[in-house]
N, C-alpha and C positions, 0 to 999 in steps of 0.2 A: 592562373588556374590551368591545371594539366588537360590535355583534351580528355580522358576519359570522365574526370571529374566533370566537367562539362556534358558532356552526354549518359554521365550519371541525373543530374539534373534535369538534363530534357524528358528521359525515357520515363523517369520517377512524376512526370505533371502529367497527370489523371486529364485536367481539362484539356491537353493540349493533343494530347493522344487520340483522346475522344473527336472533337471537332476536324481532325484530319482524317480520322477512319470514316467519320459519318460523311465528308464533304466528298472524298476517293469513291464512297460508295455510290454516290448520288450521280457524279461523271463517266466510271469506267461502264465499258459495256464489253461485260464479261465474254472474251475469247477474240474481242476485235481494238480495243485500245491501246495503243502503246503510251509507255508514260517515260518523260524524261523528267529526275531527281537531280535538281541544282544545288548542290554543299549535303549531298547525300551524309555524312556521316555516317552511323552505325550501319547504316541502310533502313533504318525501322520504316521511313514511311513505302519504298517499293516491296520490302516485304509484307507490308499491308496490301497494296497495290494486287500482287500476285495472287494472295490470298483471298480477293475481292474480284479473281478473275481477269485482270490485265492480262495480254496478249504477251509482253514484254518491259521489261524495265531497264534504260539506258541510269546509271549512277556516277556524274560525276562528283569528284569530290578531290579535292588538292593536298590534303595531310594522308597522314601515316593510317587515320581510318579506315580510310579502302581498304587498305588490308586484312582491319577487323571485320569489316562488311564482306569479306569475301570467305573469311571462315566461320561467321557466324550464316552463310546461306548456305555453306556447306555443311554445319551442325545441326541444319532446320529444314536441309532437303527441299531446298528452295532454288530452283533451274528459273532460265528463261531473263537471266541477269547479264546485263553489260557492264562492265567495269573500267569507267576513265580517269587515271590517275589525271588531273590537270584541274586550272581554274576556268571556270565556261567561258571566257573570257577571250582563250585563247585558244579554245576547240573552235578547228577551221572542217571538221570535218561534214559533210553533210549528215544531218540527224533530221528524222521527221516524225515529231510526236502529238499525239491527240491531248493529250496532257502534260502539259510543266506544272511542276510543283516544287517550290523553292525557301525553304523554310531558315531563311539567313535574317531571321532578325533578332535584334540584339534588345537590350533593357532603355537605350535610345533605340528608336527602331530601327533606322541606317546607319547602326552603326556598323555594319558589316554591310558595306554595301548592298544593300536589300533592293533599293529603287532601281539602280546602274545595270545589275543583275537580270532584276527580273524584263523591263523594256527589253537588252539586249538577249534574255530568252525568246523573244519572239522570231527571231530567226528559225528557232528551232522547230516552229507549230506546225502543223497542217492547217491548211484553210479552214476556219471554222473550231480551229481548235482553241483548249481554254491554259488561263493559268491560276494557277493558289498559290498564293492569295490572288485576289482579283482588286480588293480594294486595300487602302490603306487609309486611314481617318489619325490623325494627331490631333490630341486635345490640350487646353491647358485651362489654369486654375488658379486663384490666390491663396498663396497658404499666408492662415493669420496667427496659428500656434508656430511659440517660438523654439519649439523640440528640435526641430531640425537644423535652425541654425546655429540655436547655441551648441549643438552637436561640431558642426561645423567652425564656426568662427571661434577658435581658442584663443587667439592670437592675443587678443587684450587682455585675456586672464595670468598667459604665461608669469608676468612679471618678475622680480630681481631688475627692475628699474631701466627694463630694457626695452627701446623702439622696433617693432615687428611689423612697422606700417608695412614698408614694401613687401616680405612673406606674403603679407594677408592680402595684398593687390590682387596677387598672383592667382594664389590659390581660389579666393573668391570671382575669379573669373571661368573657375571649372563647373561643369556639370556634373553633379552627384548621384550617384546613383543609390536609391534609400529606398524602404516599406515605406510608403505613403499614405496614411489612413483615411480615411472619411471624415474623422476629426480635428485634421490637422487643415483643411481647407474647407473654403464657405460651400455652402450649401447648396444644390445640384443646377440651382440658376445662375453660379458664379461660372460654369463649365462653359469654353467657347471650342470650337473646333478652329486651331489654326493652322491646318493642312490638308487636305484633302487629295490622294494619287487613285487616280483610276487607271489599273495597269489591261484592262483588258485589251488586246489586239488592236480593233477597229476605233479606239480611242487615241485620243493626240498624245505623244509620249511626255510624261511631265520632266521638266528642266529639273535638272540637279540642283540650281541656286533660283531660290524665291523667300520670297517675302511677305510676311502680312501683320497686318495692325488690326490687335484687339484693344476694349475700353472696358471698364467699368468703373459706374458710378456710387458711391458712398449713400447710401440711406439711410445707414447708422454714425453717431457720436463716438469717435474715438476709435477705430478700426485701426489694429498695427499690422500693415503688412511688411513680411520679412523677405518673401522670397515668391517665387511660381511653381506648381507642380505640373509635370508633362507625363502625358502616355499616349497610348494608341491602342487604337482598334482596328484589329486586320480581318475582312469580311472575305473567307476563304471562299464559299459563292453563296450565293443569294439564301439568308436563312442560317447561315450558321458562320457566329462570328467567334474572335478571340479577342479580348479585352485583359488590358492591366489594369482598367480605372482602379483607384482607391474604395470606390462605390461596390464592385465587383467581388467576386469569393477571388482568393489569390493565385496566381500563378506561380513559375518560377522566376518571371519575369518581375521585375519591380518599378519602381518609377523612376522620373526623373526629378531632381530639385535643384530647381536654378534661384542662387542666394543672393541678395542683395551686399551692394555695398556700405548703406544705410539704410534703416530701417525707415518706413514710411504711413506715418499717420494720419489718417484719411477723414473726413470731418463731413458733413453733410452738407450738399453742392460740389464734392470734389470729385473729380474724376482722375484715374489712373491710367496710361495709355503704354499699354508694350508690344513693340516691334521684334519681330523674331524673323533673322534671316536664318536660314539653312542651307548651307554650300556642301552636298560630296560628290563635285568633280573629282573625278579619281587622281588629278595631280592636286587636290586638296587637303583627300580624306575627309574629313568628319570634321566642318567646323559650324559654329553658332554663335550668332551675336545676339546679346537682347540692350535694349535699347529702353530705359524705363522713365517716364517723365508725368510728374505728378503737378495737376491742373486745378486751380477753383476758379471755373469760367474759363476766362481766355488768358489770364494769368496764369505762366509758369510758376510754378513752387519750386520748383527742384527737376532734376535732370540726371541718369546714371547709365553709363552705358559698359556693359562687360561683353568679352568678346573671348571664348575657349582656344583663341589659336596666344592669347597673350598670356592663357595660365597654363602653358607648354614649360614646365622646368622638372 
């Protein structure tokens, strides 16, 4: 996707627009705030920011953007802007802002290093200062329609009498990124929260690799589950959140659908048990394992574990 095509997208989502003008509005204190904008883009959110009264807007941003952010504040008569070409990463410079606001998240949410990011903005704060998002919530879910993965899994259709087993190893060890609907997954009790980052300041900074184990149990006859659906919700501050659930009106943002290797039938007394680690140390990037193992009692049934750095081809 070209970048502009990209921040065609961001600029065009109504809810997302909204919940960052309403959140700026709630923090700045018109004529004494200064804000610093991490993966600034266009610039839209520090020319909300000015607009809402910011004292000053620091934008850094690493692509060719900046340069569109630099003529479109000049088309909109919009002063009082700093402009650093680089990744925050590697600005050593001292910066001291009342507000970070750092809107790098992706349809995985880290998948742009979002987490890495925002902790190592706190360099940038004043005492007492905030950041946006402040929380980040990851959820997951069983999906029991089988839309998304026969979208997915072609592999045994292809035929001409031909073995596609390893193809499909591979590829089913990827993360999908799809519209995930309401009724493609169980009903708002099957939703567990398997991530929880609280980025604020005076909080312990969360590790790039963790782990956790969700279950669910079977109370119906005959349940196929094919796969899991993942999203997140990012509580920009207290009061006003951003969501991709499937339950939710849409963003531009969509889900995640993590596919099984086989399909798994679930019976009453069974339980389902999946482990999801999440590593983006930055010498990893972006990897996830899920780990799925199907129980009635204390007997295993079955066992699967797929891992996105082994569907790298």
């Amino acid at each position: 996707m070209s970048e502009i095509e990209l921040h065609r997208k961001l600029l065009g989502d109504a809810p997302r627009n909204r919940a960052f003008f309403d959140a700026l509005s709630r923090v700045i204190r018109p004529g004494e705030s200064t804000v610093l904008d991490i993966g600034a883009g266009t610039g839209f959110l520090s020319f909300l920011a000015r607009r809402l009264g910011a004292k000053q807007c620091t934008l850094i941003e690493y692509a060719d953007t900046i340069e569109l952010a630099e003529a479109l504040a000049r088309a909109n008569r919009i002063d009082g802007l700093q402009f650093l070409r680089a990744h925050s990463a590697e600005v050593r410079r001292k910066l001291a802002a009342d507000i970070v606001v750092t809107e790098t998240l992706g349809n995985f949410a880290l998948e742009e290093g979002f987490l890495e990011t925002a902790i190592d903005a706190r360099r940038f704060l004043k005492p007492g200062g905030v950041i946006l998002p402040s929380r980040l919530r990851q959820f997951a879910a069983p999906v029991f329609s089988d839309r998304l993965q026969r979208d997915i899994d072609i592999w045994p259709r292809v035929g001409y009498d031909l073995d596609l087993s390893a193809a499909r190893e591979i590829s089913l060890n990827n993360m999908y990124v799809r519209s995930i609907g309401a009724e493609d997954v169980g009903g708002e009790h099957f939703i567990q929260c398997w991530d929880d980052l609280d980025l604020r300041p005076q909080c312990p900074a969360p590790p790039s690799k963790r782990t956790r184990v969700l279950r669910w149990s079977a109370d119906e006859t005959g349940l196929q589950l094919h796969g899991f659906a993942l999203w997140w919700e990012a509580e920009l501050i207290p009061g006003i959140v951003l969501t991709t659930s499937p339950h939710a009106p849409p963003t531009h943002w969509e889900q995640i659908y993590l596919p099984l290797l086989r399909d798994v039938t679930l019976e009453p007394g069974d339980d389902v048990e999946l482990e999801l680690t999440c590593d983006t140390r930055p010498d990893v990037g972006v990897r996830l394992v899920w780990k799925t193992i199907h129980r009635h009692g204390r007997r295993v049934i079955a066992e699967q574990r797929q891992d996105s750095l082994r569907g790298q081809l």
